[in-house]
C-alpha positions as CSV (number, residue, x, y, z in Angstrom):
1,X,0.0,0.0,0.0
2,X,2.6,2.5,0.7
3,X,4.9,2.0,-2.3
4,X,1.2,2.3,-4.5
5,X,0.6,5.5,-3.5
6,X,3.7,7.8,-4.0
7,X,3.7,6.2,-7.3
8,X,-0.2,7.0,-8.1
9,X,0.6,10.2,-6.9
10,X,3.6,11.2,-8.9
11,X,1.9,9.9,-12.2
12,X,-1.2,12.6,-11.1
13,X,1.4,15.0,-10.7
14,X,3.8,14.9,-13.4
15,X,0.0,15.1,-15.3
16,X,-0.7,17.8,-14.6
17,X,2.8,20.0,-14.8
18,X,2.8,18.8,-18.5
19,X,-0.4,19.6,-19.3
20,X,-0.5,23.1,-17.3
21,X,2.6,23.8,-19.1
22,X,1.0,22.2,-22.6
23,X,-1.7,25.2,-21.8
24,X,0.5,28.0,-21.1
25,X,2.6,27.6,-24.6
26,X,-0.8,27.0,-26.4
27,X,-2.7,29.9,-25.1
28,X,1.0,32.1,-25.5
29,X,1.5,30.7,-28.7
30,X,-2.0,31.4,-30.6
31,X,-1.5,35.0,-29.4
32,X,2.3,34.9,-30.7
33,X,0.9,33.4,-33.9
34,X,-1.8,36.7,-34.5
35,X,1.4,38.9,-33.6
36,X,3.3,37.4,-36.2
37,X,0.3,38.3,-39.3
38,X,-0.8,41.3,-37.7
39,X,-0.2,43.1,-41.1
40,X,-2.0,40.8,-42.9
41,X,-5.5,41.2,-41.0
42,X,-7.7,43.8,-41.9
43,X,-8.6,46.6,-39.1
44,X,-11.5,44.6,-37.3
45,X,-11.9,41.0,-37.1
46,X,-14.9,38.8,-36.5
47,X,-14.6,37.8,-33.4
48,X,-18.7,35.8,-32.9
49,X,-20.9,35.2,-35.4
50,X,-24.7,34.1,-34.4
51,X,-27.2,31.1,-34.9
52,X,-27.6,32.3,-38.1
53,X,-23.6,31.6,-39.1
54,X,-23.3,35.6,-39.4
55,X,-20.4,37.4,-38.0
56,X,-21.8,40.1,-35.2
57,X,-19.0,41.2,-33.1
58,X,-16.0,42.9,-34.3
59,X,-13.0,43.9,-32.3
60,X,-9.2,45.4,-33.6
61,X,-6.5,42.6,-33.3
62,X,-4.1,44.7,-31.1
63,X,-6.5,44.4,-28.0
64,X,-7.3,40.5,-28.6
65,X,-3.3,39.6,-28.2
66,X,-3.5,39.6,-24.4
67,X,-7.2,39.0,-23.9
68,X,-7.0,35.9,-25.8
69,X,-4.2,34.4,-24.4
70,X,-5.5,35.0,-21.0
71,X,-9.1,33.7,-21.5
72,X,-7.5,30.3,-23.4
73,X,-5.3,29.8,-20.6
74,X,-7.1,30.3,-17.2
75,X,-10.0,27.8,-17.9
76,X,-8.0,25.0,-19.0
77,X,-5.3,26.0,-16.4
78,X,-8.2,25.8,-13.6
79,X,-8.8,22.1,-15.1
80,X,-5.5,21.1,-14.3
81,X,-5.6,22.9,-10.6
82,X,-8.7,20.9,-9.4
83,X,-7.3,17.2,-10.9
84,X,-4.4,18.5,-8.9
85,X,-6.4,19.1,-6.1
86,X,-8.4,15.8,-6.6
87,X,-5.2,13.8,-7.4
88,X,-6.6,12.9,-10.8
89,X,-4.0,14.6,-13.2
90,X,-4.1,11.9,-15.3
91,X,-8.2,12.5,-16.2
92,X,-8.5,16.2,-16.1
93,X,-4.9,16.9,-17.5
94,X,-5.8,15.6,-21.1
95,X,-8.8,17.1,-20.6
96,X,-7.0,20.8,-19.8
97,X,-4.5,20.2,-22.5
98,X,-7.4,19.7,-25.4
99,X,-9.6,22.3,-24.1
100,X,-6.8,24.3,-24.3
101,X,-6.1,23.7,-27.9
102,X,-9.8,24.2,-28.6
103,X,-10.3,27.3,-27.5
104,X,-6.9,28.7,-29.4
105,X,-7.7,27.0,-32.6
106,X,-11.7,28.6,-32.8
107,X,-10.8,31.7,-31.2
108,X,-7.5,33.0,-32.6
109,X,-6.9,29.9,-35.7
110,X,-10.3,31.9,-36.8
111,X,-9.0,35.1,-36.3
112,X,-5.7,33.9,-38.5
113,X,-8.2,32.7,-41.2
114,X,-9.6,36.4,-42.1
115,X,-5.7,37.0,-43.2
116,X,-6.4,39.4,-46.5
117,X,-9.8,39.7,-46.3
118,X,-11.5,42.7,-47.3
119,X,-14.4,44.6,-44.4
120,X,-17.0,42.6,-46.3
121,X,-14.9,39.5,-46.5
122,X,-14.9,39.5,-42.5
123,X,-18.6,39.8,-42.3
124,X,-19.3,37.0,-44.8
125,X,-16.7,35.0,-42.7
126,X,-17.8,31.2,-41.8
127,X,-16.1,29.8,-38.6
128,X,-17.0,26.4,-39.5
129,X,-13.8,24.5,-40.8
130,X,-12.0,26.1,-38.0
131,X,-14.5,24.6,-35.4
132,X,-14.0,20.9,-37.1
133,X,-10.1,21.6,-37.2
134,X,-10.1,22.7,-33.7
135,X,-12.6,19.4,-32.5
136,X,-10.5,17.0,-34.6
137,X,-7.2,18.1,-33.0
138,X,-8.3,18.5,-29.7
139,X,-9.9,15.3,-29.5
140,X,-6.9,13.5,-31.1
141,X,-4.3,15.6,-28.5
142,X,-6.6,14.9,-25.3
143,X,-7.2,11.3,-26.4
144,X,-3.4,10.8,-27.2
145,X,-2.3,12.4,-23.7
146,X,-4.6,10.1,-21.8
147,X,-3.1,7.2,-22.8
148,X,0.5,8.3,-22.2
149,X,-0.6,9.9,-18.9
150,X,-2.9,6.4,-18.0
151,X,-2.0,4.3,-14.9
152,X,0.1,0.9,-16.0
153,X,-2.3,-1.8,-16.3
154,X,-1.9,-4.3,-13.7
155,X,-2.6,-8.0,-14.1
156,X,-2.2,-8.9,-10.0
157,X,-4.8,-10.7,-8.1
158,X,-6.4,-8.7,-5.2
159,X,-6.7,-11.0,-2.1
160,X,-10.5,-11.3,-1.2
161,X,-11.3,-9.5,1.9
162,X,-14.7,-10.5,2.6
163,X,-15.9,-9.6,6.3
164,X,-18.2,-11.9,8.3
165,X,-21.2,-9.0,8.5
166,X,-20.6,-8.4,4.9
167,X,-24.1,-9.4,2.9
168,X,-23.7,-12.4,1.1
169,X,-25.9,-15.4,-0.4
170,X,-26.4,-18.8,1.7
171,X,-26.1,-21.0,-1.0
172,X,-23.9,-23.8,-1.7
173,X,-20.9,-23.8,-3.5
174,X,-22.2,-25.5,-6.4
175,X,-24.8,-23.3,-7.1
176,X,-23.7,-21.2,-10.1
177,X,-24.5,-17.3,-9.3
178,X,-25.6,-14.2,-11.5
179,X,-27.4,-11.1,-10.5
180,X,-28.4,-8.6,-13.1
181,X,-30.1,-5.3,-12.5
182,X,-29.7,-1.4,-14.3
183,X,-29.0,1.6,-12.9
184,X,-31.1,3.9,-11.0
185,X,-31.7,7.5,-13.0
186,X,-34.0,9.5,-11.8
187,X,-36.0,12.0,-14.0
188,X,-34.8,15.1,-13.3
189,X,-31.6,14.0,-14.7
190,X,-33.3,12.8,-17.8
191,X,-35.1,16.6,-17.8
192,X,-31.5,17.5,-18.0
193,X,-30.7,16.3,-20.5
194,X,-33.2,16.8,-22.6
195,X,-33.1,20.4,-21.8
196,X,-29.2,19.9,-23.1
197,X,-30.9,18.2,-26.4
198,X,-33.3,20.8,-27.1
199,X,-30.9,23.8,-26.2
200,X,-28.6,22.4,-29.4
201,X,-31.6,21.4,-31.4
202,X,-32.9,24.8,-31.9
203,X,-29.8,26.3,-32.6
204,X,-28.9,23.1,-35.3
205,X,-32.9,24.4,-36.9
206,X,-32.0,28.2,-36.8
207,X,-28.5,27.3,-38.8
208,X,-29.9,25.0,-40.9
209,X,-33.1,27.5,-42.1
210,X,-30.1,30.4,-42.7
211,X,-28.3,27.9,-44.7
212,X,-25.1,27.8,-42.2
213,X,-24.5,23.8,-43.3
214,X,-21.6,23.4,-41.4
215,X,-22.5,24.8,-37.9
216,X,-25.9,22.8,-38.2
217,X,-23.9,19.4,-38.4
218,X,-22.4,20.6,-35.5
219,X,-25.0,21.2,-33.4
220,X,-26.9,18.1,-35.1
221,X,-23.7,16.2,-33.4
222,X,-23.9,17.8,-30.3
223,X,-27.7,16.9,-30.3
224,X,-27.3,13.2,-30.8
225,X,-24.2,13.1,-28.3
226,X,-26.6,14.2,-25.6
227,X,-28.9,12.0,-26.7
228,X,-26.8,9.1,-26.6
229,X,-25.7,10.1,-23.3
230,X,-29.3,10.3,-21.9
231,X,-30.4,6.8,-22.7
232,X,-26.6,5.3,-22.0
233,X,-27.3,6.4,-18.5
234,X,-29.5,3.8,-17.9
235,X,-27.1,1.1,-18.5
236,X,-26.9,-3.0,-17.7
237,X,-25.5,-4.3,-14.4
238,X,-24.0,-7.8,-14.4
239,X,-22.7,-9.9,-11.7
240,X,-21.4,-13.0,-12.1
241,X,-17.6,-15.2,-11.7
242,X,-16.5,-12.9,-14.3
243,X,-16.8,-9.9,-12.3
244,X,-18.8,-6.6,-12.7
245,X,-19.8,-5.0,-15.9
246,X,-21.8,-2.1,-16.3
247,X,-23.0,-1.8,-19.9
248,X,-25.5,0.2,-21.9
249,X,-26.9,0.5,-25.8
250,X,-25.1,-2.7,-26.4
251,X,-21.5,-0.9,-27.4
252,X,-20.6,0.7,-24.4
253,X,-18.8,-0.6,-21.4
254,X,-19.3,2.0,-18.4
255,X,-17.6,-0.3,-15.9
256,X,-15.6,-3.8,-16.5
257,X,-13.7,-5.1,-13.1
258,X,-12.9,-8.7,-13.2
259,X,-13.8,-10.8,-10.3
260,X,-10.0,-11.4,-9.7
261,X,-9.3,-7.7,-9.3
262,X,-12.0,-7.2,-6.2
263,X,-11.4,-7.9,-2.5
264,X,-15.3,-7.7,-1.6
265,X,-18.3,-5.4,-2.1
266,X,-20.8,-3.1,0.2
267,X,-23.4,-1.0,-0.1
268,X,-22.9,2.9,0.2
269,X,-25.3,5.8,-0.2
270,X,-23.9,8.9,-2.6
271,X,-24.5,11.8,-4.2
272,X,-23.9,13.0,-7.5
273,X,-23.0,16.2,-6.8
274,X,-21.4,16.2,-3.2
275,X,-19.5,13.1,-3.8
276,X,-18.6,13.1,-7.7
277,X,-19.1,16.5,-8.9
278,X,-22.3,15.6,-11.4
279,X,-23.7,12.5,-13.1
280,X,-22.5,9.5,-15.5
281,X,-18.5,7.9,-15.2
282,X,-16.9,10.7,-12.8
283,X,-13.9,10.3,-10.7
284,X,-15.1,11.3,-7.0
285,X,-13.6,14.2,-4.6
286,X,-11.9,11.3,-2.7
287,X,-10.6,9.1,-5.3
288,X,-13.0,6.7,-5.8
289,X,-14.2,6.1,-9.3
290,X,-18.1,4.9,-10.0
291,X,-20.9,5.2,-12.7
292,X,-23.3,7.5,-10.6
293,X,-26.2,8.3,-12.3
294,X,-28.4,9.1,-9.1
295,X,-28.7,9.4,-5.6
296,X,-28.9,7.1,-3.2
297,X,-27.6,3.2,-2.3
298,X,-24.7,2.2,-4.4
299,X,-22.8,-0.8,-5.0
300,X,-18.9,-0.2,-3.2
301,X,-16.7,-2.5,-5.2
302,X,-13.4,-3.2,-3.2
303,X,-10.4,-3.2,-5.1
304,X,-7.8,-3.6,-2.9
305,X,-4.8,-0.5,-3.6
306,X,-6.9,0.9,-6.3
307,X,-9.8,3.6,-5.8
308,X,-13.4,1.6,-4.6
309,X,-15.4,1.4,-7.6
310,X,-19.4,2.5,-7.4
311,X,-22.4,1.8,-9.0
312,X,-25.8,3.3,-8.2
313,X,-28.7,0.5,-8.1
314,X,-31.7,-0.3,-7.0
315,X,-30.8,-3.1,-5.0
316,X,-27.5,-2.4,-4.3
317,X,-27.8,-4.8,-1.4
318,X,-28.7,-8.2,-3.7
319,X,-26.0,-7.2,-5.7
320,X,-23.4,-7.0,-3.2
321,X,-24.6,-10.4,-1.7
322,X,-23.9,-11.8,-4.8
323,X,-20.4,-10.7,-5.2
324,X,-19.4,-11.3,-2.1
325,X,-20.5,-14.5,-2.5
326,X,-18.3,-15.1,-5.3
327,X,-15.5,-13.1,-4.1
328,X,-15.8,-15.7,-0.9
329,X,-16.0,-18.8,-3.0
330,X,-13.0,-17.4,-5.2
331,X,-10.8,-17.1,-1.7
332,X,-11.7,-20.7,-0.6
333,X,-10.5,-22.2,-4.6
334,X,-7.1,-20.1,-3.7
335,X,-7.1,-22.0,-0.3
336,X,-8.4,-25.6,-1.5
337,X,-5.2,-25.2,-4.8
């Protein structure tokens, strides 16, 4: 346990001093980068266009250099202070780093695109491809920095830990054991989200009637992503020898801990936003992990060294009988071999 931790807690940090310092020379460099074609931009730039794809706001690039650099850094650079704080630098890092690049790409790569243009030019201006550019990389820079910054995959067994006041099943040995149940999501979280859907729906109409193609596939994305998201939260739970798996739509694995990899389970009561910060797969204020879609009695998964592992259910309680049933059974094959 003690040589785990300085370990865990080096990868967190070293996570988050490269992507803190990723921020810095993006949100620098984009402002560097309009320095350096100053002369080539005409005397106001668009700097926000509307839900109908027209530009509406128009400022002089000599009092952007400082602003933007300062508005693309402190967001991202507040990411990377509270996975700091919460000891998950290697989540919220990537995440700092490719909001980060985001921000610079729409906000001054679109400036850097009006190079030449002529007053009318400007207000004819379409922000689309910068958007996609600026999705694509920052997608493919957070995506590649969370598998360099990811904790090592380890293969070891976790030594079941099962106490004797700890729910479990009084069944016989032979008996072959499976629980299955979904999550619990309430329907304020489902108004949520559909409020989400709607918000980029109207937009994605408004675009689409003014003939703005690009921005309404964007917001057509955005409105399936959300969604895909609502209905995902009510996902399949699974407990059997193999383990735990928390699954939903058929293609998407929320949760996946093999039996091998837990100690024993419990039942805790949580909530979503004093425990993990909001709803879906969150890492919590204390370091545990868990697919939390609602509050109330969860599903504690012990995993030895690494973070518990939660799942809010119905009936939590049957489902922790039944793994510690098999974590039990699993213990007295490691004894009987």
């Amino acid at each position: 346990m003690t040589s785990a931790t300085p370990r865990s807690d080096r990868g967190n940090i070293v996570a988050s001093i490269v992507s803190a310092i990723i921020v810095v020379v993006v949100a620098v460099g984009g402002s560097v980068l309009l320095w350096s074609v100053r002369h080539e931009l005409p005397a106001e730039v668009a700097t926000h266009w509307g839900a109908d794809g027209k530009a509406d706001i128009f400022r002089e690039v000599s009092g952007l250099l400082v602003e933007n650099a300062i508005i693309c850094g402190v967001i991202p650079l507040f990411l990377v202070v509270v996975g700091a704080v919460m000891k998950q630098g290697r989540l919220m890092g990537p995440i700092a780093a490719a909001t980060a690049i985001f921000m610079v790409v729409v906000i001054d790569g679109g400036i850097w695109a009006q190079r030449g243009m002529t007053a009318e030019g400007v207000r004819q201006s379409d922000p689309t491809l910068t958007m996609l550019v600026g999705f694509a990389v920052s997608i493919a820079v957070g995506v590649g920095l969370a598998l360099i910054f990811r904790r090592p995959k380890s293969n070891r067994t976790v030594a079941p830990s099962v106490g004797d006041d700890a729910p479990r099943l009084l069944v016989d040995d032979e008996v072959q054991l499976a629980w299955t149940g979904r999550t619990r999501v309430p329907t304020g979280a489902l108004v949520a989200l559909g409020i989400g859907a709607v918000s980029t729906a109207i937009p994605m109409v408004m675009m689409a009637v003014n003939r703005s193609w690009g921005m309404a596939g964007m917001m057509a994305a955005l409105t399936a992503l959300m969604v895909v998201l609502g209905m995902a939260m009510s996902a399949n739970v699974t407990v059997d020898a193999r383990g735990v798996r928390v699954q939903a739509l058929g293609f998407i694995t929320w949760v996946n801990v093999p039996l091998a990899r837990i100690a024993g389970a419990s039942v805790s009561k949580v909530s979503p936003l004093s425990d993990f910060g909001g709803w879906g797969y969150r890492i919590g204020f204390n370091g545990d992990a868990g697919f939390v879609t609602s509050s109330g009695p969860a599903l504690r998964i012990d995993r030895g060294e690494d973070p518990d592992m939660l799942v809010t259910l119905a009936d939590a309680e049957a489902a922790a009988a039944t793994l510690n049933t098999l974590v039990a059974r699993r213990g007295h094959d490691h004894v009987d071999s």
